[in-house]
Structure formats: structure tokens, C-alpha cells
C-alpha atoms as one frame of an Amber mdcrd trajectory, in Angstrom:
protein
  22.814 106.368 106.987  24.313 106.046 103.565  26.741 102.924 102.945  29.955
 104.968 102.486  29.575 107.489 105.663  28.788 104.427 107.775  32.034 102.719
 106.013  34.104 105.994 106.561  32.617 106.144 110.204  34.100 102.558 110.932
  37.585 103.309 109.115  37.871 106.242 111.447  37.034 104.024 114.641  39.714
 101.548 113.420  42.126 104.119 112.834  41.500 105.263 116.855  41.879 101.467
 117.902  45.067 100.646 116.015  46.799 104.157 117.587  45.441 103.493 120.858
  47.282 100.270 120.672  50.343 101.277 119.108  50.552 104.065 121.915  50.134
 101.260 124.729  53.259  99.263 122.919  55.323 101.498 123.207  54.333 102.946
 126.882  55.022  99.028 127.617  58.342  98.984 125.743  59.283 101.727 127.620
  58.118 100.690 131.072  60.342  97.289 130.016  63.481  99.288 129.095  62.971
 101.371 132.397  62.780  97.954 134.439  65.772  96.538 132.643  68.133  99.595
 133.561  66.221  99.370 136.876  67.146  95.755 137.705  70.150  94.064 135.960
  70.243  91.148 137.949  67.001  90.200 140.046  68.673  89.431 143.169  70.878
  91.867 144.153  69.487  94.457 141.912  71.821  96.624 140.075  70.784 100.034
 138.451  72.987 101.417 135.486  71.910 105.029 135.630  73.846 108.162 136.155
  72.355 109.032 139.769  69.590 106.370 140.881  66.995 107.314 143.237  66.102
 104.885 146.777  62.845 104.229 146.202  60.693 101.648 148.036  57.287  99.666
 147.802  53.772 101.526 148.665  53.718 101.813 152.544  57.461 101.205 153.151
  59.775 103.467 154.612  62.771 105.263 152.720  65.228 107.900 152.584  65.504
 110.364 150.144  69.240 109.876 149.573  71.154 109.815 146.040  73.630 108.009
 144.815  76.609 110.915 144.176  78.393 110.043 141.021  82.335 110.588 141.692
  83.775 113.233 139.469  86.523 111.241 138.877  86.526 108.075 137.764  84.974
 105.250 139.464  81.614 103.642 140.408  79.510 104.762 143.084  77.002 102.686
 144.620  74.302 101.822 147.693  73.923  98.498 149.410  69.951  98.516 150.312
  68.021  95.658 152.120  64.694  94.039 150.231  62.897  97.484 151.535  65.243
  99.409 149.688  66.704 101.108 152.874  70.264 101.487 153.316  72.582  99.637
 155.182  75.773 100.589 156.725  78.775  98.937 157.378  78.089  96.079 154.755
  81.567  95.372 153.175  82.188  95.487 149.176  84.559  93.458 147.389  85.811
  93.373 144.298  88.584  92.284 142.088  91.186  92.804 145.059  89.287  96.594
 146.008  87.583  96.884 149.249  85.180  99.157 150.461  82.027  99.459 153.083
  79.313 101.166 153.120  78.604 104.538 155.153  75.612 105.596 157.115  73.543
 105.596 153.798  74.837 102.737 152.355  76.933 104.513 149.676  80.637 103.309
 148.674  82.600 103.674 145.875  84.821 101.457 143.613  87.730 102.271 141.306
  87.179 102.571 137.642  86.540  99.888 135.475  85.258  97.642 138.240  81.768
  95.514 137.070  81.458  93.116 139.822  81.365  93.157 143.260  80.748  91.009
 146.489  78.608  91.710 149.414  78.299  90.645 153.187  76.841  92.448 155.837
  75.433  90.975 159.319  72.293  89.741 159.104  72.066  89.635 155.370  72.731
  86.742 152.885  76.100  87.576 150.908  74.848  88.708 147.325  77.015  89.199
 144.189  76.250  92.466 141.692  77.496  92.489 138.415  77.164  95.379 135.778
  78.491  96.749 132.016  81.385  98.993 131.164  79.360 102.056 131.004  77.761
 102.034 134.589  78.755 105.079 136.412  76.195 104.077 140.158  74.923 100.562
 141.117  72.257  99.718 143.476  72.944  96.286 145.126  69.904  94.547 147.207
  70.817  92.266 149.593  68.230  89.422 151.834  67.429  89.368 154.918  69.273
  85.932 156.458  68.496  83.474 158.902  70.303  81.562 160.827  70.826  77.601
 161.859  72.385  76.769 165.283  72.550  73.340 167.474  74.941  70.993 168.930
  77.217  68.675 166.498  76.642  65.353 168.799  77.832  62.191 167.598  76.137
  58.702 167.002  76.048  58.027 170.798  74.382  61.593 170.990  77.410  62.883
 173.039  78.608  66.940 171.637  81.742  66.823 169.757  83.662  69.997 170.598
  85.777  71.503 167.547  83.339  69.518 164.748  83.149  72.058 161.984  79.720
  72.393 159.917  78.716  74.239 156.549  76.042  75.195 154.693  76.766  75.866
 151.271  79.667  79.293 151.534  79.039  79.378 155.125  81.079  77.327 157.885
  81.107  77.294 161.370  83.265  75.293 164.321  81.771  74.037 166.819  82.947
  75.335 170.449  83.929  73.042 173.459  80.444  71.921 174.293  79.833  71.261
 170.681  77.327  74.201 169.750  77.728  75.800 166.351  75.904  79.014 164.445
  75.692  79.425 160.720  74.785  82.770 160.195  73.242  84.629 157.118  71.402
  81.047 155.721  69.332  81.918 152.757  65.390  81.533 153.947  64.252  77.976
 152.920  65.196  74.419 152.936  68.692  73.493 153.099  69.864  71.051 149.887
  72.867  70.260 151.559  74.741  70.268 154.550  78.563  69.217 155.479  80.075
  68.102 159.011  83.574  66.363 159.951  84.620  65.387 163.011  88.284  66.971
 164.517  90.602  66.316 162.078  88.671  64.245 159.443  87.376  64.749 155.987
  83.988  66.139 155.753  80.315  64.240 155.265  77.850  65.071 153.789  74.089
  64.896 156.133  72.050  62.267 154.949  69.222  63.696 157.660  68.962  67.601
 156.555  66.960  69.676 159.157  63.430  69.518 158.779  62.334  72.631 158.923
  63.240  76.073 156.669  65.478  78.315 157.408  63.322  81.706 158.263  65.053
  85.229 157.419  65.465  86.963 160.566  64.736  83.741 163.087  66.628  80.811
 164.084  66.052  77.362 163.229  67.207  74.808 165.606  69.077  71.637 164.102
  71.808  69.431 165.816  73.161  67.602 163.282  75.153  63.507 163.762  78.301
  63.294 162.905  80.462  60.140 162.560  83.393  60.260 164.800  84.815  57.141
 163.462  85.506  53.626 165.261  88.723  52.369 166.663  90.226  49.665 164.616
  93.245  47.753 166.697  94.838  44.407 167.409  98.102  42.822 167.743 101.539
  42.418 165.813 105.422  41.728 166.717 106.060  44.341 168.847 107.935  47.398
 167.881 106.772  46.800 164.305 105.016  49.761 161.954 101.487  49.270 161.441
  99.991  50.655 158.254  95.915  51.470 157.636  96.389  52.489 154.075  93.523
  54.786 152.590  93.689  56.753 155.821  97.788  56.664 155.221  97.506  56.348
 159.110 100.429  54.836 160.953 101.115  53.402 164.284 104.013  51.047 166.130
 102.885  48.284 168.457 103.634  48.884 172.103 106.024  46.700 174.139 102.910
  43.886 174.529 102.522  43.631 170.785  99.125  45.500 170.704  98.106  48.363
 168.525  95.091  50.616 167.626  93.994  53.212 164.851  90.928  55.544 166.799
  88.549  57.420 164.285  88.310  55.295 161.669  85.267  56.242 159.124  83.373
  52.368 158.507  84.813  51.215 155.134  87.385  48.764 153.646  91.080  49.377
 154.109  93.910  47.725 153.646  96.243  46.942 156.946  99.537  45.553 156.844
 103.223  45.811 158.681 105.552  47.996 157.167 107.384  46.129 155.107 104.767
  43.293 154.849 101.689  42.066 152.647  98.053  43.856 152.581  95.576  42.613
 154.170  91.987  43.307 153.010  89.840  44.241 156.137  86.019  45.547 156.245
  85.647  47.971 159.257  81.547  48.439 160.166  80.113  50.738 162.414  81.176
  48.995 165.470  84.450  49.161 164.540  87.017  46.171 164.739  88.823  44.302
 166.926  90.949  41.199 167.345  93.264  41.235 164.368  96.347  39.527 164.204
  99.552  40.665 162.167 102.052  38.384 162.418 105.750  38.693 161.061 105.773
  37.582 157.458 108.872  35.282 156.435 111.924  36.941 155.321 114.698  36.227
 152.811 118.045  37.569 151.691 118.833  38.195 147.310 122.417  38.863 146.462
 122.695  40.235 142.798 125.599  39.268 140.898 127.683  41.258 138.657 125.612
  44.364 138.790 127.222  47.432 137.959 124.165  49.766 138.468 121.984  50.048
 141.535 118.801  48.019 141.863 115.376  48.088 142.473 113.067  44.876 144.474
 109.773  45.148 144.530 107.353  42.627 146.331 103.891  43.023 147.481 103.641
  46.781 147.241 106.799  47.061 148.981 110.008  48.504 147.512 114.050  48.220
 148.553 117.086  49.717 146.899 120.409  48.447 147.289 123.768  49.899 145.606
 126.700  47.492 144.837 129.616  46.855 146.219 133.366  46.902 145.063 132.740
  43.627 143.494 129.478  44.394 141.401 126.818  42.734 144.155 123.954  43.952
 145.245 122.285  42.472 148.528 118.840  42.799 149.594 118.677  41.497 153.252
 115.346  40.498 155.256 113.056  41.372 152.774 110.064  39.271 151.918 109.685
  35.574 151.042 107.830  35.222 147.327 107.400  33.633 144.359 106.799  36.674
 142.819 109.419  39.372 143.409 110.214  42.053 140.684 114.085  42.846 140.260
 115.120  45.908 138.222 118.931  47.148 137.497 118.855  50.645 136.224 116.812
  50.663 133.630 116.569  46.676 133.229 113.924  44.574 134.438 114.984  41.198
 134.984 111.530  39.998 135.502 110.030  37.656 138.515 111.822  35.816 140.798
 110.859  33.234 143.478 112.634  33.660 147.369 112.743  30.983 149.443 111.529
  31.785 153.259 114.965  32.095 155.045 116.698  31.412 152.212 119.504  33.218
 150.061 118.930  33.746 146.893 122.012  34.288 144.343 120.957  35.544 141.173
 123.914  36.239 138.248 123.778  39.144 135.583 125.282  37.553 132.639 127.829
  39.960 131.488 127.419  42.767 128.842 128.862  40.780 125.531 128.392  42.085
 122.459 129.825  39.709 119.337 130.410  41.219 115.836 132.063  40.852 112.841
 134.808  42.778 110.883 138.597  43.245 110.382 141.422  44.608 112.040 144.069
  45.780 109.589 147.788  46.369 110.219 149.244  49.099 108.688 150.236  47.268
 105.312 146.732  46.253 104.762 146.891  42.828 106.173 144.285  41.229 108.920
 145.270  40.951 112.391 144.273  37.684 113.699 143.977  37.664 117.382 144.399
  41.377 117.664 143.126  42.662 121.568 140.750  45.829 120.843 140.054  48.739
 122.996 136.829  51.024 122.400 137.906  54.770 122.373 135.277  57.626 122.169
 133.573  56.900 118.949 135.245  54.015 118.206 137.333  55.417 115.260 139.811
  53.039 115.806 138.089  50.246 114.259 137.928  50.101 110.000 135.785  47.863
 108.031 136.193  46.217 104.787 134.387  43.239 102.696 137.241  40.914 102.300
 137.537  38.505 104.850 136.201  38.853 108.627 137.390  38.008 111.429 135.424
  36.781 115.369 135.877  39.833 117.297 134.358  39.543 120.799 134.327  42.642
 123.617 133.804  41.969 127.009 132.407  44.289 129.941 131.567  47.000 127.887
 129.619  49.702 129.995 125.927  50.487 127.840 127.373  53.899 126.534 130.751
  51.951 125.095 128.150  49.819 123.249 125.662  51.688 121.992 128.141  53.534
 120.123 129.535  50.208 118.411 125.957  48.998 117.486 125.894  52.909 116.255
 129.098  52.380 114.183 127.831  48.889 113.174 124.651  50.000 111.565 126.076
  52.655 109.856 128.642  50.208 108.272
């Protein structure tokens, strides 16, 4: 065969090959496209075409049904399980519209809706979300399983109204303690949640064992911790505080008190008022403690115009003053370290005997400046007694010669505008 036939023979056979595969590239691009209008998301499925047809898997039953675009606006759509058959009565949510699904699965959302949430019984709740220009969705939903025991506590006894949850789902326990969480994704759990009547949830540390299985029920009774009782004794009558808990209780006529359900931890318990006390509660709980009635003093606050603020140990008392400018705290707590504010003032720490009184004097306001007081001929008025009006416009000041004047009991407001008038002077 001559040299250039044979070369025109492979040119030709190259030419085949390279159409050949451009044809299968774009038969792929297209079977890609197809499966990306198909599926949007891969679990539940959403289609974006104009009418979308229920198809199923080789050897699995279907219906023929269609999914009717509305006329009108809106978005029609089918809820289907993993078979692609329909399934009624599943409910659709979305953005405050509600809908569920008929006989074939259909419903229909207003306009401008692209995102919706479904539930149905026996299914795993699935979320669909599509573009603006989707006119029919398709929305696949699992099949669920299902987890259901007895919520016992550490002593293995049921605790009746003990609520559980499993990721979105949550169930309470009835009055034997046996629970059902529905509609479990199939697998293992990666967390689990109980809490005990009243009480903050806990996580499991012991997740069940075996998967959840869609259509079956896996068996799991799960330990919760009740809490321990925590109790002891104090003057009685008095307010008992468990702080962290904020839990409060009054000892009886014998002095004794308790705190029931209390999650192993440190707390801090005191009277109320009274001092913390730093306690460590373990799983057996705790017993025996003994609050007894801290020493008390009395602080009388002299010359205060404006109320007043104690503060001592984490405790706090106000007292107002009376006619004569004193403020009294009574039977508050001996310290060396109690913090004394008027209005806005602190006046720092200050120490209170046990069963003492305490007198403790404001100094009062004085505020000492110079200037002159001129009669109406010019001349200085030595001596002169001053009154501070409004804005003080009364007063004048010159550089000649100055005279000591000194105000007394001058409320803040009175002085901050002299200090005002001063530094503008």
C-alpha cells in the first residue's frame, strides 16, 4: 500500500475516534445537566422542571401520576418515599404556608416560596430547597426508625415525666417511665439528651449500642441523673441559699433543712443574708452541714444627704436617711471589709465590730475659693454672707485684692456650677 493512502487511511480513522469521543462528551454533559435538574439536593431530591414525571428504580413499583403545574402562580409539588411512591398526608411547611399532601402526594405552595419542610409518620423530617424559577418540586423523604425504652435512674428505678431527645426529636417519658422517639434517622446516634423532672438536660455519656434501623425499633433505656439531696441544719426559720441552682429553702421549726435533686458539683451554700460557703456535692450527695448565724452589727451614717448602699460578702442593704441626714444599717454583718456607697460616692472599706455600732461621719460638702465681693461703689466687702442663686450670677470677679470666701452645705448641683463659674474665670 503506498505511504500516503496508508497515511490518509489512518487520518480518516483518527478523525472517527476524535468524533466518537466528542459525541460521548457531550451525551455525558447532557446526562449530567439532566441529573442536576433531576436532583437539586441529594436528600430530599428536588426537580426544577415544568411537570416532573414519578419514576422509580428497575423492579420497583410506581404510579404514573404528574405533577400539575398551577395556572396561577405558585409551586406545585410531590412528597415521594426513597421508592419514589407517593405519600399522603405528609405536612409541608414553609415560610409561615402550610400545606399536606393528597392521595398522590401532590400539594401546592404560594408563589415565590423556595424552601420547604417535611414530616410525615414514619419518615425522617427532610428539608427541600429550590431557585426562583421552579414552577414543581419533587421532595424524597427516608424511611425512619424508631428508639424506645424506659428513662430509669442510677438505682435503675423508671423516672416518670424524664424527657429525652435525639437530635430535632423529643419525647416525655409517661408515668412508668417509657419513652418513643419516632422518625430516628437509620444509624448510630452521635448524641443523645435526657433531664430529669424539672432539671436542665445531660447529655448520654453511654449512647445505645446498636443502629437505629428504618422501619424497626431499637431498644435503649437510657440513665439519667436524678440528682442527690443536699441538707443539714441552720437557726431555724432562717433562708437557706444553694446558689448555682438559685434554689431556696427555710429551715423547719428543728433547725433542719434540705435541697432534693441536686446534680453532683460545687455550689456555694449560705443563709440569706450571710457568707458563702464553698461545698463539693458527689454522687452520694451530702449531709451533715452546719450553718450557723453569722455575727451581726449595726452602721449609722452621719450627715448623709443621699441614700446609701452596704455591701458585704455578696450581700447588699439600702437604707434612706432620716430628718437629720443618718443613715442606719441594723443587723447586718460583722467585717473588716464592708463597702459603703452614698449616691454616687464610694467611701471605700470599713471594718464592723461583731455587736458593735459603728458611727461613721460624712465630712460636709465645703468648697473654699477665692475672689471679691464688691459693694455697689466698687469697694470689697469684708465679711460679706453669700448665697448661691441659679448660676451664680451674683458673684463678680476682679484681680485686685481677694478675699477668704468659704460656702458651707452646698448640695453637688449648687457646686458644680461654682467650680463651673470658677474655671471659666
Amino acid at each position: 500500500m503506498p505511504a500516503d493512502a496508508a497515511r490518509a487511511r489512518a487520518d480518516s480513522r483518527y478523525s472517527d475516534v476524535v468524533r466518537v469521543g466528542v459525541v460521548a462528551l457531550l451525551a455525558l454533559a447532557a446526562v449530567l445537566a439532566l441529573l442536576y435538574l433531576r436532583r437539586h439536593d441529594t436528600d430530599p431530591r428536588v426537580a426544577t422542571r415544568d411537570t416532573v414525571p414519578a419514576s422509580a428504580p428497575a423492579g420497583q413499583e410506581t404510579t404514573s401520576a404528574r405533577i400539575d403545574v398551577p395556572d396561577g402562580p405558585g409551586v406545585a409539588g410531590r412528597v415521594l418515599d426513597e421508592a419514589w411512591r407517593p405519600i399522603a398526608g405528609a405536612v409541608v411547611e414553609s415560610d409561615g404556608a402550610r400545606a399536606r399532601s393528597d392521595a398522590e402526594g401532590r400539594f401546592v405552595l404560594p408563589a415565590g416560596t423556595r424552601r420547604a419542610r417535611v414530616r410525615a409518620t414514619g419518615y425522617v423530617t427532610g428539608s427541600a430547597y429550590w431557585d426562583s424559577v421552579a414552577r414543581a418540586v419533587e421532595v424524597v423523604l427516608a424511611r425512619g426508625g424508631a428508639l424506645a425504652g424506659t428513662v430509669r435512674d442510677a438505682e435503675g428505678r423508671p423516672v416518670a415525666g424524664a424527657g429525652v431527645r435525639a437530635g430535632e426529636v423529643e419525647a416525655t417519658a409517661d408515668g412508668d417511665g417509657r419513652y418513643s422517639l419516632p422518625d430516628l434517622p437509620a444509624g448510630f446516634l452521635a448524641a443523645m439528651d435526657v433531664r430529669a423532672p424539672g432539671r436542665a438536660w445531660q447529655e448520654l455519656a453511654r449512647l445505645p449500642e446498636r443502629p437505629v434501623r428504618a422501619s424497626e425499633t431499637t431498644a435503649f433505656d437510657p440513665v439519667v441523673e436524678t440528682g442527690v439531696r443536699v441538707s443539714g441544719t441552720a437557726p431555724p426559720g432562717a433562708t437557706v441559699v444553694l446558689e448555682k441552682d438559685r434554689a431556696r429553702t427555710r429551715a423547719d421549726a428543728q433547725g433542719r433543712f434540705h435541697f432534693d435533686g441536686v446534680t453532683p458539683g460545687r455550689y456555694g451554700l449560705r443563709l440569706d443574708p450571710g457568707p458563702y460557703h464553698t461545698i463539693h456535692v458527689g454522687v452520694g450527695g451530702l449531709a451533715g452541714l452546719t450553718l450557723a448565724a453569722p455575727p451581726r452589727a449595726t452602721l449609722e451614717v452621719r450627715s448623709a444627704r443621699r441614700p446609701g448602699t452596704l455591701r458585704i460578702a455578696g450581700n447588699t442593704w439600702h437604707a434612706s436617711p432620716d430628718p437629720d441626714g443618718t443613715l442606719r444599717f441594723v443587723d447586718v454583718l460583722a467585717t473588716s471589709h464592708a463597702q459603703l456607697s452614698i449616691g454616687d460616692t464610694d467611701h471605700g472599706a470599713l471594718a464592723l465590730p461583731a455587736g458593735e455600732t459603728t458611727v461613721f461621719t460624712i465630712p460636709p460638702p465645703e468648697l473654699v475659693f477665692a475672689g471679691v465681693i464688691e459693694a455697689p461703689d466698687g469697694s470689697a466687702l469684708a465679711g460679706a454672707e453669700v448665697q448661691v442663686h441659679d448660676e451664680a450670677a451674683e458673684l463678680r470677679w476682679i484681680d485686685l485684692e481677694f478675699e477668704s470666701v468659704r460656702f458651707f452645705d452646698l448640695t453637688e448641683a449648687e457646686a458644680d456650677k461654682i467650680l463651673a463659674l470658677a474655671k471659666e474665670r
